[in-house]
MIKOLKE-837443 format. One line per field, with one value per residue (C-alpha): z, x, y; residue number from 0; residue in three letters. Coordinates in steps of 0.001 Angstrom, whole numbers. Example, Ala and Ser with C-alpha at 12.3 -4.5 7.8 and 13.67 -1.06 7.14 Angstrom:
<nodes>
up: 7800|7140
east: 12300|13670
north: -4500|-1060
pos: 0|1
code: ALA|SER
</nodes>
This chain:
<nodes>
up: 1049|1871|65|-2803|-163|1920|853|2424|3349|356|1308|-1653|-1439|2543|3369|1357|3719|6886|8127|9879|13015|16307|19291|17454|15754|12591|12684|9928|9977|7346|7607|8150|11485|11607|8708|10888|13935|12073|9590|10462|7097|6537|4148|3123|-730|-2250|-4429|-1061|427|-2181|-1854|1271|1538|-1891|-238|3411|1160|-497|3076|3914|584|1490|5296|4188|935|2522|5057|2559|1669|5365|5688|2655|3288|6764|4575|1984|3778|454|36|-819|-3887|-4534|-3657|-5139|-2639|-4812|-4789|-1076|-466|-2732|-772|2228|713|-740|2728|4609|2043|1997|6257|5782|3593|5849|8846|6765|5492|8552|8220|10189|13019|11479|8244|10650|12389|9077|7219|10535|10059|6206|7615|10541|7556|5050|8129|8648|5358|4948|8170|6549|3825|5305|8072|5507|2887|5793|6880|3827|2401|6015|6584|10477|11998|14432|17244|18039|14287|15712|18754|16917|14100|17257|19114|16207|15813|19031|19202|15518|17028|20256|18128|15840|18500|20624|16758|15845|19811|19111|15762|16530|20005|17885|15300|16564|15695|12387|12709|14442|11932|9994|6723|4366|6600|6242|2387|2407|4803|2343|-614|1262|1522|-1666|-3397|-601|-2585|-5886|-4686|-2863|-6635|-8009|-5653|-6039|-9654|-9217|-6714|-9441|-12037|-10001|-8957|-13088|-14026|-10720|-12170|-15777|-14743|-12852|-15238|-12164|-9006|-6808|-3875|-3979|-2762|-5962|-2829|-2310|-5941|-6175|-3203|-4275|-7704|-5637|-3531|-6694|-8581|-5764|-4859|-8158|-8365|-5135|-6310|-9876|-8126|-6184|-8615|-9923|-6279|-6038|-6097|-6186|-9936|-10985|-12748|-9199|-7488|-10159|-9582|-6224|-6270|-9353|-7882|-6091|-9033|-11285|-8616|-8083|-11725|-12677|-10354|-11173|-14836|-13403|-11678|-14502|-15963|-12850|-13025|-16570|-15049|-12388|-15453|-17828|-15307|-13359|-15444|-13916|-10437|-10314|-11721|-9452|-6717|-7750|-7207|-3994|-2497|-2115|-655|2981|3474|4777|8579|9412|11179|14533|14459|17155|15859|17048|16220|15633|16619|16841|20893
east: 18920|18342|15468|13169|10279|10665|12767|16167|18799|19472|23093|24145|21633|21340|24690|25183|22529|24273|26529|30056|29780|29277|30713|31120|27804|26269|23846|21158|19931|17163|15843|12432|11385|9794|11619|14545|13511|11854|14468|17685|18041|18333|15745|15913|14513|10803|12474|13835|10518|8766|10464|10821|6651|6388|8721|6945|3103|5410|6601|2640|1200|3453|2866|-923|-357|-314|-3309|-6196|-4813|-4257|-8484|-8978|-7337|-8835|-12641|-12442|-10368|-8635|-5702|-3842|-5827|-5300|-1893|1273|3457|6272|4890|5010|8424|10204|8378|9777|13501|12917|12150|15135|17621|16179|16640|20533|20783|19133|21374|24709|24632|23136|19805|17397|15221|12414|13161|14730|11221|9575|11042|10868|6781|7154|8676|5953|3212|5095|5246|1528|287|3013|1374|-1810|-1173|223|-2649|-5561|-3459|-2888|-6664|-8189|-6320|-7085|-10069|-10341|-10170|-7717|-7413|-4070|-3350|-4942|-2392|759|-477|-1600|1869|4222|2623|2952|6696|7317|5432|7538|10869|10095|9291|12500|14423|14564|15653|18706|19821|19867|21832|24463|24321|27018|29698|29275|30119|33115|34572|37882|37229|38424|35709|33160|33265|33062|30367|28406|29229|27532|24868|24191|24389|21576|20087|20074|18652|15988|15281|15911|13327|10592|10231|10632|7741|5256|5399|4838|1616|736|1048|-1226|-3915|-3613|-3494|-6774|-8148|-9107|-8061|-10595|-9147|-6742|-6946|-6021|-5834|-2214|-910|-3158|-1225|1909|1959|930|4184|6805|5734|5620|9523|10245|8858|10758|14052|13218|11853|14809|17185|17398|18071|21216|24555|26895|26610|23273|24772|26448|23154|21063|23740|23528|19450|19700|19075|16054|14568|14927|13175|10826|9425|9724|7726|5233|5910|4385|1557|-259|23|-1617|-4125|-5292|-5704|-7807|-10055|-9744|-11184|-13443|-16149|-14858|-14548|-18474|-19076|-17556|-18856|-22253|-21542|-20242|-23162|-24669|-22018|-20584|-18258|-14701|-14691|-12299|-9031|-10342|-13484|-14253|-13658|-15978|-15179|-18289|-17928|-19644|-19641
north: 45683|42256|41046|42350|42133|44861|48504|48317|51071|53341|53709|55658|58163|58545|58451|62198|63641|62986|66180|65877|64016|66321|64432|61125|61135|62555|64942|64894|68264|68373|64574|63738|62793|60301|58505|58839|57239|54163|53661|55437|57047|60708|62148|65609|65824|64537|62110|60186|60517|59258|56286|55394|55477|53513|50803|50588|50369|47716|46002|46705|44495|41791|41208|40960|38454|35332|36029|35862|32304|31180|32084|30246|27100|27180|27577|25326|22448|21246|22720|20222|20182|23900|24485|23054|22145|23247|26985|27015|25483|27957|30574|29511|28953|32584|33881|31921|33294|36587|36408|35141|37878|40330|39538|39256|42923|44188|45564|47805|46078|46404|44545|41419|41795|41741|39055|36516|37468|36373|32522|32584|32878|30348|28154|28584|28020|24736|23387|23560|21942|19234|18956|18652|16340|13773|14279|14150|10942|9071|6908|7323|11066|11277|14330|13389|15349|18081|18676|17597|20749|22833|22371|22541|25828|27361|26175|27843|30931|31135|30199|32728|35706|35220|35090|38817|39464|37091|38836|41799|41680|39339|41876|44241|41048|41673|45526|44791|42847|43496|45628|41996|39927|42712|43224|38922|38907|41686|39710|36369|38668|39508|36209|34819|38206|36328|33076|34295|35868|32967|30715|33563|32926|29341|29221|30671|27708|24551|26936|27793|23894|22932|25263|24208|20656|21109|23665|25637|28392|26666|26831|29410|32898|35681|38129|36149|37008|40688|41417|40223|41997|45328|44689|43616|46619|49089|47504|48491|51770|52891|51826|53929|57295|57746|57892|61360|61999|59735|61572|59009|56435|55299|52561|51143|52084|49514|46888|46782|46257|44077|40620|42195|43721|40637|38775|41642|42476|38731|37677|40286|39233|35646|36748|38348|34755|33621|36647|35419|31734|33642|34655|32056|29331|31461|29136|26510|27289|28081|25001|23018|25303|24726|20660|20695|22047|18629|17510|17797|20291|19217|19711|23124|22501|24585|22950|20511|16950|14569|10455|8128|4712|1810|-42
pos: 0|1|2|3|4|5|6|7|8|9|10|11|12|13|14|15|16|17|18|19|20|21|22|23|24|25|26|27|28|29|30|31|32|33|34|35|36|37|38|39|40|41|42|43|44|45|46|47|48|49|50|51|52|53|54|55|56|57|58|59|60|61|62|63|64|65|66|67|68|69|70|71|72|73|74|75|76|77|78|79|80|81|82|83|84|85|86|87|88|89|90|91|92|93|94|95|96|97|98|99|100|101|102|103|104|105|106|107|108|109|110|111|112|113|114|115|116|117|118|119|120|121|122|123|124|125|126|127|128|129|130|131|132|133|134|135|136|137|138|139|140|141|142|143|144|145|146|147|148|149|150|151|152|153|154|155|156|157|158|159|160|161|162|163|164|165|166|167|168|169|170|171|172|173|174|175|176|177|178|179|180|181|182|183|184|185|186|187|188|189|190|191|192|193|194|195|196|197|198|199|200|201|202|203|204|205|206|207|208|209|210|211|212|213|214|215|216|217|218|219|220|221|222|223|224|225|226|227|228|229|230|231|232|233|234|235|236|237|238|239|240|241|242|243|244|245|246|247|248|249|250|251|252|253|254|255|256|257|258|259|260|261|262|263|264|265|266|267|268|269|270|271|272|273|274|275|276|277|278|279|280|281|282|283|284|285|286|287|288|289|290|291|292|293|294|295|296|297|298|299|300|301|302|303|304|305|306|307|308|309|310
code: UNK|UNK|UNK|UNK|UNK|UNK|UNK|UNK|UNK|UNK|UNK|UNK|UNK|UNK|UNK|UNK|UNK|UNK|UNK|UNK|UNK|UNK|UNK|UNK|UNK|UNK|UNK|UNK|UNK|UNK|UNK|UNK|UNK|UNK|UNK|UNK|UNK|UNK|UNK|UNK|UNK|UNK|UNK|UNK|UNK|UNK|UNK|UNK|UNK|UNK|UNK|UNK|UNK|UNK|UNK|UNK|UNK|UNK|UNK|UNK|UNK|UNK|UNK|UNK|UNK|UNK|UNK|UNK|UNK|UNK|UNK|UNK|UNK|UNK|UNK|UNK|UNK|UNK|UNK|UNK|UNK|UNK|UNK|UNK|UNK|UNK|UNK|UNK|UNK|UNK|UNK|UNK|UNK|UNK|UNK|UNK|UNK|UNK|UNK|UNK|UNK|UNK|UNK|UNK|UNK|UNK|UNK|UNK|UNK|UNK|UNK|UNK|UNK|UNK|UNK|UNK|UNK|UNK|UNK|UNK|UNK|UNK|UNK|UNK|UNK|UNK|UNK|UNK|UNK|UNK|UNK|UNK|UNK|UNK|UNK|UNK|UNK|UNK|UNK|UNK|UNK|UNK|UNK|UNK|UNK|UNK|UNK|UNK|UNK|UNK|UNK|UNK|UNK|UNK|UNK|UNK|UNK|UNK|UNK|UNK|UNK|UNK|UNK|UNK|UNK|UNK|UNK|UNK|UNK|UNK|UNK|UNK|UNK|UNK|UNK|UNK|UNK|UNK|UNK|UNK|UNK|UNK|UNK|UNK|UNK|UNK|UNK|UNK|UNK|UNK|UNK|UNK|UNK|UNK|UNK|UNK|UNK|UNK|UNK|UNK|UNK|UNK|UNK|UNK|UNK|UNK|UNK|UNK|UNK|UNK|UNK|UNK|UNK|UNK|UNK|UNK|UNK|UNK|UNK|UNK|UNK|UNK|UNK|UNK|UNK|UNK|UNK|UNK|UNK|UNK|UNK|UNK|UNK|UNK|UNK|UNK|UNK|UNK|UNK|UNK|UNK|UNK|UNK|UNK|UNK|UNK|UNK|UNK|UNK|UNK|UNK|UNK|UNK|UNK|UNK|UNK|UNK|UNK|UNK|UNK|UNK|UNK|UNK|UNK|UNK|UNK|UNK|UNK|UNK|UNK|UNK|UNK|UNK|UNK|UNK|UNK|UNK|UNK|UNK|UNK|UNK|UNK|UNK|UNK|UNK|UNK|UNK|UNK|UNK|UNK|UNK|UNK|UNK|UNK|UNK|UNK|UNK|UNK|UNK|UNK|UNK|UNK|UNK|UNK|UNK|UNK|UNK|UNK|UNK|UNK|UNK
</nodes>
């Protein structure tokens, strides 16, 4: 498990479902199929199952979260106004920690694949942020902005796709390492666990005082926190269910998952905070809708820019 956004390898429990190995591999003879070949883990029981599909609809509510916001940044044209920068650069420390944590103890492709798409979107949505605040605060548009936003981008985006290639062919180094390296290497891993935990809840409260201090969400998506709550507390709920089917200690098993589930269920804990600010200054936000429609709306970054000038 590398990071409390997407379910990880229950070693304790899969580990007991795998048989002796026949010609140098083991066999799992009652696993489910397709569980196997996406994941590598050996399910044979309901409580397992259960799980596993509670912690890929988790994986699934988090590679959506940040979308809804990227469309309404790109809409409204103020997020600098909306978002607290603070929010998003925890995000992204979360996510980098979470990715040194998922390459140190050696997780499945899919989760290195899934947790490089995490950075992409924090990458997106800081680019943003800084495009319109540097826009909005100039006096003279300037396309050049444009391309510099347009070509960071595309060099994130082709950085990023070659990424999960490289870590995963360099992951067999850390397999081959010496049994006093390894349990180091695992350790590493697990204390990345805690800080990403540990810059998840920070991100929430630079967002809560930005909202109180404007006494609105205008601005914001709540798809980006709805979506993020769905994903904490369906985490959560996967690690719970498959307990009773765990053979080895349940008190090693919770240990082991503890830095995700305190960043997990805290963060939750957060967002219902951020749920009632949804509510509380819903008022507001229609308000101050209701003013701006006299007034032009702030051009789109992939709009065409045109400068007027004076000859």
């Amino acid at each position: 498990m590398a990071t409390a956004r997407f379910p990880g390898k229950s070693v304790d429990v899969a580990d007991a479902n795998w048989t002796a190995p026949a010609l140098g591999r083991p066999v799992c003879v009652n696993g489910t199929p397709w569980i196997l070949y996406l994941l590598e883990e050996c399910v044979d029981n309901v409580w397992e199952y259960c799980s596993v599909v509670i912690g890929l609809i988790s994986m699934f509510c988090f590679l959506l979260s940040t979308l809804p916001q990227v469309y309404e940044a790109y809409r409204n044209g103020k997020v600098e106004e909306a978002m607290s920068f603070g929010f998003l650069f925890f995000l992204f420390s979360g996510d980098l920690t979470s990715f040194a944590g998922c390459y140190l103890t050696s997780q499945l492709p899919i989760q290195v694949v899934t947790v490089v798409f995490y950075i992409f979107t924090d990458l997106i949505l800081i680019s943003q942020f800084l495009y319109y605040k540097i826009k909005n605060n100039s006096s003279r548009k300037s396309p050049v902005l444009k391309w510099l936003c347009f070509m960071w981008c595309g060099a994130a985006t082709l950085v990023l796709l070659a990424l999960p290639k490289l870590i995963i062919d360099n992951s067999s180094t850390l397999d081959t390492q010496s049994p006093t390296t390894s349990k180091s290497v695992e350790i590493t891993g697990y204390i990345c666990g805690y800080l990403a935990s540990i810059f998840y809840l920070c991100s929430r409260f630079p967002q809560l005082y930005k909202n109180f201090q404007r006494q609105s969400t205008e601005g914001t998506s709540y798809l980006l926190f709805a979506l993020a709550m769905m994903g904490n507390g369906t985490y959560g709920l996967s690690v719970i269910v498959v307990l009773p089917a765990l053979k080895g200690s349940k008190q090693t098993f919770i240990i082991k998952h503890l830095a995700w589930l305190i960043g997990s269920l805290g963060v939750l804990i957060l967002d219902f905070f951020v749920t009632a600010q949804f509510i509380v200054y819903r008022k507001n936000n229609s308000a101050k809708s209701s003013t701006l429609l006299s007034v032009p709306e702030v051009e789109p970054l992939l709009c065409e820019e045109v400068e007027l000038s004076l000859l």
